[in-house]
C-alpha positions as CSV (number, residue, x, y, z in Angstrom):
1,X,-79.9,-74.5,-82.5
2,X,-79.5,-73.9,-86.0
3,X,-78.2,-76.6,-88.0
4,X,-76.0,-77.2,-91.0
5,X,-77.8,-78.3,-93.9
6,X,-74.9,-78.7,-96.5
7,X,-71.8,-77.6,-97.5
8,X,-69.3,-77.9,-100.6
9,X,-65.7,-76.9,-100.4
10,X,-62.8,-77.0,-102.9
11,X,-59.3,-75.9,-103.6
12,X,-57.2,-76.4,-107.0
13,X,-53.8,-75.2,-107.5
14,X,-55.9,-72.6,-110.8
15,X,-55.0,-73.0,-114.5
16,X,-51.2,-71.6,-115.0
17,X,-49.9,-73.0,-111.6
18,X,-48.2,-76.8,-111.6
19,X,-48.3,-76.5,-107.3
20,X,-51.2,-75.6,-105.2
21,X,-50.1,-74.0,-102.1
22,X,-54.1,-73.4,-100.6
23,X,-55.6,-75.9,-98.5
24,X,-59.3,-76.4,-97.5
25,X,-60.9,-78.2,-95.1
26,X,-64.3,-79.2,-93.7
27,X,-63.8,-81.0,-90.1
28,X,-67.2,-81.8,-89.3
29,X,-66.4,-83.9,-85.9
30,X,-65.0,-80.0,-84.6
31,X,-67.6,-78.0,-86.5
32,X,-64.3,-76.4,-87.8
33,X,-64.2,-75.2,-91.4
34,X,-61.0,-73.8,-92.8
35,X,-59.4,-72.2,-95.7
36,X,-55.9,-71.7,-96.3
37,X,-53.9,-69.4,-98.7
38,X,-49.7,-70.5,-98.5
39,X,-47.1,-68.2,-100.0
40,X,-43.3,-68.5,-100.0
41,X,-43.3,-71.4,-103.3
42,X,-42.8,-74.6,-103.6
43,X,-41.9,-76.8,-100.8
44,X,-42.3,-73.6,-98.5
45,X,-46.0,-72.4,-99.3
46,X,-47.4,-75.7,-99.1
47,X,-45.3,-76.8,-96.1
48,X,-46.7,-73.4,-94.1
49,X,-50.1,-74.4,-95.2
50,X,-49.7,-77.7,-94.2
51,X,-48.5,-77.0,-90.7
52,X,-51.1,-74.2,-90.2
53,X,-53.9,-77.0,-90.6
54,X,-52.3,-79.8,-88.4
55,X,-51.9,-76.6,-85.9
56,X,-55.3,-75.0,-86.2
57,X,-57.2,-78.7,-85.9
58,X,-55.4,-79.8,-83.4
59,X,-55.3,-76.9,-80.6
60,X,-59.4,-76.2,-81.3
61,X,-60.2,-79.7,-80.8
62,X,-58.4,-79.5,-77.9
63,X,-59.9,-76.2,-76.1
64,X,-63.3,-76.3,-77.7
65,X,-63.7,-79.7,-76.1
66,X,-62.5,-78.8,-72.4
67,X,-63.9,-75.2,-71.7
68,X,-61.0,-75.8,-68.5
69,X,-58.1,-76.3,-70.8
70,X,-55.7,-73.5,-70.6
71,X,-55.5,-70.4,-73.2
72,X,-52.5,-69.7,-73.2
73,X,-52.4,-66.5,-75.6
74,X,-55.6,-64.4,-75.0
75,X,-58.9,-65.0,-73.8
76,X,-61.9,-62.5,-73.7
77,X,-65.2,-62.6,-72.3
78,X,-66.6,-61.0,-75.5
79,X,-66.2,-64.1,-77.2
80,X,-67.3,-67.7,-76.6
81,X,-65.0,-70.7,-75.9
82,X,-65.0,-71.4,-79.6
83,X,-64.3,-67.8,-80.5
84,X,-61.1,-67.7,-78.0
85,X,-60.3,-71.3,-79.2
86,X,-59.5,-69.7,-82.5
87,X,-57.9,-67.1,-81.4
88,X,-55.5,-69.2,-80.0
89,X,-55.2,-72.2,-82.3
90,X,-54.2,-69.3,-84.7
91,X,-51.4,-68.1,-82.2
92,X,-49.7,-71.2,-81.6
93,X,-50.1,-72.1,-85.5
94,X,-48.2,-68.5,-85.9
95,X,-45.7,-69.4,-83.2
96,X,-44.7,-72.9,-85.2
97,X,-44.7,-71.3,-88.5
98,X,-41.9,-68.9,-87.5
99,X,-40.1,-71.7,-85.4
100,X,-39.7,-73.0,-88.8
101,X,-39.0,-70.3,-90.2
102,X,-36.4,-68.9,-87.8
103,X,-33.8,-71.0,-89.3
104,X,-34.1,-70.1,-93.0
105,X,-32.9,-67.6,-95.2
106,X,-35.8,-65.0,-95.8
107,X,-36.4,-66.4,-99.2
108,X,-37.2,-69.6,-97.8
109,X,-40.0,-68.9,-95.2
110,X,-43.1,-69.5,-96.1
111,X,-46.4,-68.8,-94.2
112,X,-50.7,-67.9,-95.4
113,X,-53.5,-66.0,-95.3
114,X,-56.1,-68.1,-93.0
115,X,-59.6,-68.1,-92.6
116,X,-61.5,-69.9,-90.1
117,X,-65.1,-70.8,-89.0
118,X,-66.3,-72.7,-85.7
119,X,-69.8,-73.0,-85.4
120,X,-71.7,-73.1,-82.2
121,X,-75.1,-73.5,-81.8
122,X,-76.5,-70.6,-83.7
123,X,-73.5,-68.4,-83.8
124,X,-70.9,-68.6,-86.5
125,X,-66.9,-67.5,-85.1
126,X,-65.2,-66.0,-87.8
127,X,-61.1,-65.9,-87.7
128,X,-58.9,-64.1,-90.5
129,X,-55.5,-62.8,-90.8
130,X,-54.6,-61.9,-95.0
131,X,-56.4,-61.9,-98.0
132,X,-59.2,-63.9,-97.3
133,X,-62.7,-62.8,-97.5
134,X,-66.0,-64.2,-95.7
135,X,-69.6,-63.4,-97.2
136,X,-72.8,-63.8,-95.9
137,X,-75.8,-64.4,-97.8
138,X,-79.1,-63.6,-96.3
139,X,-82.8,-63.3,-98.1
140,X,-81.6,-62.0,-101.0
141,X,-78.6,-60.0,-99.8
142,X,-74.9,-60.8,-99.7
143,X,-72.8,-58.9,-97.1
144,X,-68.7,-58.9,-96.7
145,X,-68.2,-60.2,-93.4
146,X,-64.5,-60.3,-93.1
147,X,-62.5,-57.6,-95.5
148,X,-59.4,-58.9,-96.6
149,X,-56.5,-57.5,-95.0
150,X,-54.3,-56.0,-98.2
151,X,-53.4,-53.7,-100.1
152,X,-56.2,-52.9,-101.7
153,X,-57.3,-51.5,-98.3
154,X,-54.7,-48.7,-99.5
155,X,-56.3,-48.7,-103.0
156,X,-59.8,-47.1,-104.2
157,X,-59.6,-48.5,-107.5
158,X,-62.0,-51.1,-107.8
159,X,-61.1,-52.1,-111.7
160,X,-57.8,-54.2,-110.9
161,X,-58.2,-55.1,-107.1
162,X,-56.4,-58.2,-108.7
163,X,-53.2,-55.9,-108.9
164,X,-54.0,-55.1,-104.5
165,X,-54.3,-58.5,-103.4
166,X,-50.9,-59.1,-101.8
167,X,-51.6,-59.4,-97.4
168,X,-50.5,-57.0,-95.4
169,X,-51.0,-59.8,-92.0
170,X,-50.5,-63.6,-92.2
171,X,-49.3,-66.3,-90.3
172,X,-45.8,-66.7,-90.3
173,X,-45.5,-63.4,-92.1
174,X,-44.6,-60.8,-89.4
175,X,-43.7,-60.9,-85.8
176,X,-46.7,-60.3,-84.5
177,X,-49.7,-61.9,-85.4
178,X,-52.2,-59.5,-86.5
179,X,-56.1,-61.0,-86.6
180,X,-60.1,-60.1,-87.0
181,X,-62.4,-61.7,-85.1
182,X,-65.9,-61.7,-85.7
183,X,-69.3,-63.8,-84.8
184,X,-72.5,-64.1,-86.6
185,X,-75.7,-65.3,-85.4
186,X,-77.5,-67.4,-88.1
187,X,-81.1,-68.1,-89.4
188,X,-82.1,-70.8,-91.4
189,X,-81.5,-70.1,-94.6
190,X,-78.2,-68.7,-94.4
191,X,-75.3,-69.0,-96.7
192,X,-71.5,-68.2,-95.4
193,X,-69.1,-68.3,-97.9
194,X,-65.2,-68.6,-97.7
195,X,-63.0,-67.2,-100.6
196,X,-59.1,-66.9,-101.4
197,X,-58.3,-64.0,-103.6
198,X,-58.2,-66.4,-106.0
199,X,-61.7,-66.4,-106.4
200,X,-62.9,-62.9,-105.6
201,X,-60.4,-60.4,-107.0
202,X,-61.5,-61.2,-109.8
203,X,-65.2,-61.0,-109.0
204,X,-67.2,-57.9,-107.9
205,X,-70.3,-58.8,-105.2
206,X,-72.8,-58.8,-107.5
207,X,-71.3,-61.6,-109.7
208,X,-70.9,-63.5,-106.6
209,X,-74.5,-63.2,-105.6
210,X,-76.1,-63.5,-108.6
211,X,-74.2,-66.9,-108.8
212,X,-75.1,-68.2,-105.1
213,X,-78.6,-67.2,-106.3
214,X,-78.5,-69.2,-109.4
215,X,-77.5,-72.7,-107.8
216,X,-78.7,-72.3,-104.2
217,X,-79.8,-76.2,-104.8
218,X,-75.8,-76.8,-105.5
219,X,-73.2,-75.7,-103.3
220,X,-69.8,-77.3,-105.6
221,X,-71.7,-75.7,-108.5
222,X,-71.8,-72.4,-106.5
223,X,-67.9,-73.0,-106.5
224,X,-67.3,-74.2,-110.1
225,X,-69.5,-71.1,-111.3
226,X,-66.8,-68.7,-109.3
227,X,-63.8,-70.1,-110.7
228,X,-64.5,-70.4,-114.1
229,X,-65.7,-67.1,-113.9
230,X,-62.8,-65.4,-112.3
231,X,-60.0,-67.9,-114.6
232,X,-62.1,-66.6,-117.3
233,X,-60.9,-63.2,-116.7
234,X,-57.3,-64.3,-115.9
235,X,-56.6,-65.8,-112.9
236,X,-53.2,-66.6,-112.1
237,X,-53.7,-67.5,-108.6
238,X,-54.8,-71.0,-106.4
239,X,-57.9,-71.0,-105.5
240,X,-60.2,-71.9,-102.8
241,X,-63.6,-71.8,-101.4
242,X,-66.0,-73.2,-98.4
243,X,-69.9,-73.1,-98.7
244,X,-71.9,-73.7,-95.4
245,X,-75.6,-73.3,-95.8
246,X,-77.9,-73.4,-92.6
């Protein structure tokens, strides 16, 4: 069993916005680990965001501790327990997002870009739906694990993906729910890193692992190194980001 050595995680609301609509969170009773991009403004944004965690901690506590609890939108034998306990904490967090939603005026709904870990034993399950991205590090190399699902899938310039950022799947943001699912086995030594386009739209892979590779003995300076770099060039986003390293 691989173990988690350290961590660092942080979200801040950027330097031009007065309301941060991300959230991030590190649940290490769950081994759950969680970032959280809202859209839809103020009270709307936040209050998705918000209801997204309480919905995603609650329903993964709940399977990934009873392997006989019921799933009751999907399971697959491709995946672990924890791997279909995300899949489903991210339904029902989607199904109470649009019950809120369903009796507002569509400038008032609000919903996010999510991106989830679970760790078991030596695997890592991965969960994202938007903008998000997930990064591996690994002896020297760093590896997109989860592409964000946006425009900039539509987009081959690679000098304002800033400009591509907006998601094209979300929670809360279309009927269906629309998801990747992926799980990582990890060595000692690993680094996984969560970002919100905040952080990496700004960024280009190299920046980012030239940085990890700077502070490997500093996880929240890892963190403070992206952000400055990518407010630096303009920013205008929240921002958020979750180190685990095995």
């Amino acid at each position: 069993m691989i173990e988690l050595k350290s961590y660092a995680v942080k979200t801040h609301q950027g330097p031009h916005l007065n309301l941060n609509e991300d959230f991030a969170e590190a649940d290490l009773a769950n081994n759950l680990f969680m970032i959280i991009d809202g859209f839809g403004g103020s009270g709307i944004g936040d209050r998705a965001s918000k209801i997204i965690r309480d919905s995603l901690k609650r329903s993964y506590a709940k399977v990934s501790s009873d392997p006989d609890s019921t799933l009751p939108f999907f399971f697959s034998h491709k995946y672990l327990i924890e791997g279909n306990a995300l899949i489903n904490a991210l339904h029902l967090a989607h199904q109470n997002v649009s019950r809120d939603n369903s009796t507002k005026s569509m400038n008032n709904r609000g919903g996010a870009s999510v991106l989830a870990a679970a760790m078991s034993e030596n695997l890592v399950s991965l969960i994202s739906t938007g903008n998000c991205g997930a990064y591996l590090y690994r002896k020297g190399n760093l590896s997109c694990e989860i592409l964000p699902d946006s425009l900039q899938s539509l987009s081959r310039d690679h000098f304002s993906t800033y400009l591509h950022t907006a998601p094209m799947s979300g929670v809360g943001l279309f009927e269906d729910l629309h998801f990747q699912m992926k799980e990582l086995k990890i060595s000692s030594g690993d680094i996984v890193l969560l970002l919100t386009d905040g952080v990496y739209a700004r960024l280009n892979t190299n920046e980012i692992q030239y940085t990890i590779e700077k502070n490997l003995e500093s996880e929240l300076e890892i963190i403070n190194e992206l952000f400055q770099l990518a407010n630096e060039r303009g920013n205008l986003d929240n921002q958020s980001a979750l180190i685990l390293q095995f």
